[in-house]
N, C-alpha and C positions, 0 to 999 in steps of 0.2 A: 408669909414668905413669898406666896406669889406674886403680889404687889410689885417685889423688886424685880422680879422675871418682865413682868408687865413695865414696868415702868424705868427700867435701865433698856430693854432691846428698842425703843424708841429710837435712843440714838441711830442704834443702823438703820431700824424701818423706815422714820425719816428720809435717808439717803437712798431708800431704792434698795434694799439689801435683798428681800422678798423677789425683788425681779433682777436685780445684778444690774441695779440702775447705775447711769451714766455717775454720777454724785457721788454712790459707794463705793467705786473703783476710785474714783481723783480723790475721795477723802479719808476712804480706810484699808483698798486693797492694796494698789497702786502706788500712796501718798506714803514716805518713812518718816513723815513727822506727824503723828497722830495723839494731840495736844486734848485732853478732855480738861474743860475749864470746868470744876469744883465750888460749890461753899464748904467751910471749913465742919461745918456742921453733920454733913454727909459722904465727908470723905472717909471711912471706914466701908464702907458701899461702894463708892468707886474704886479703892483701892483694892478692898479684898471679892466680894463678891461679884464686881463686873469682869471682872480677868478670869476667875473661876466661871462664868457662863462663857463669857469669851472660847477660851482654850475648850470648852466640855465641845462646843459647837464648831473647835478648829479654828476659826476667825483672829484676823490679826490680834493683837493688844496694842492699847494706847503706849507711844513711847515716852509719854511725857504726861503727868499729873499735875496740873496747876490746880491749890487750894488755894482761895483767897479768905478774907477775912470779911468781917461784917462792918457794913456801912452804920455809924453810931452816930448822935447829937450827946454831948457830954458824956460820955463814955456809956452811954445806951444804947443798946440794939436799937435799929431802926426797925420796927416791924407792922404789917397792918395789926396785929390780936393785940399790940401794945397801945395803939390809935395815935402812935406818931410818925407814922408815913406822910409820907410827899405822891401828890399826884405827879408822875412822870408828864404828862399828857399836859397839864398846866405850868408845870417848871420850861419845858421847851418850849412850847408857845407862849409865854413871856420872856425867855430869857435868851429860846435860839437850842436846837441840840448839840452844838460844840461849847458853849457854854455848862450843859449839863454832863454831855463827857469831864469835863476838865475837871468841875466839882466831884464827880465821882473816882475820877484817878485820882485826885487832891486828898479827899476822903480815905483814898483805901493807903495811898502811901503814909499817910498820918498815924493810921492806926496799927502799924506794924504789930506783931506782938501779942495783940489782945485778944 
């Protein structure tokens, strides 16, 4: 269980939360669109147990949950433990990183659903 304490309060410590940094006010005290971008995989965790740390510690809550879906080759998870990942680092540098944005909103809108 600690794991998630540990590994969801990143978000704010990231921003400066610890010293009331300049980034945590413009992103989470200050900001009323506080959007946490999800995989679809661990959205039971963001929905339920980061709002419950949240509220326990006072702290805004996100106003908006985006879960997305998984990036697939023939209706497959893309995954490294599956050994059909793509080197990001090589797909940009041959192809450009707006090229590989597009592939991947191309990807994700494809896969609505799954």
């Amino acid at each position: 269980m600690y794991v998630w304490f540990d590994a969801l309060s990143n978000y704010i410590t990231a921003l400066g939360y610890a010293t009331q940094g300049a980034n945590y006010g413009d992103y989470r005290t200050e900001n009323p669109h506080r959007t946490d971008l999800v995989g679809k995989g661990i959205t039971r965790f963001h929905a339920v147990y980061w709002p419950a740390i949240l509220l326990s510690a006072s702290e805004p809550l996100p106003t908006r949950l985006l879960v997305h879906g998984y990036v697939t080759i023939a209706g497959e998870k893309i995954g490294k433990s599956l050994g059909n990942g793509m080197d990001p680092l090589a797909l940009t540098s041959r192809f450009g990183a707006d090229a590989v944005r597009v592939l991947l909103v191309g990807a994700h809108s494809n896969n609505r659903g799954r």
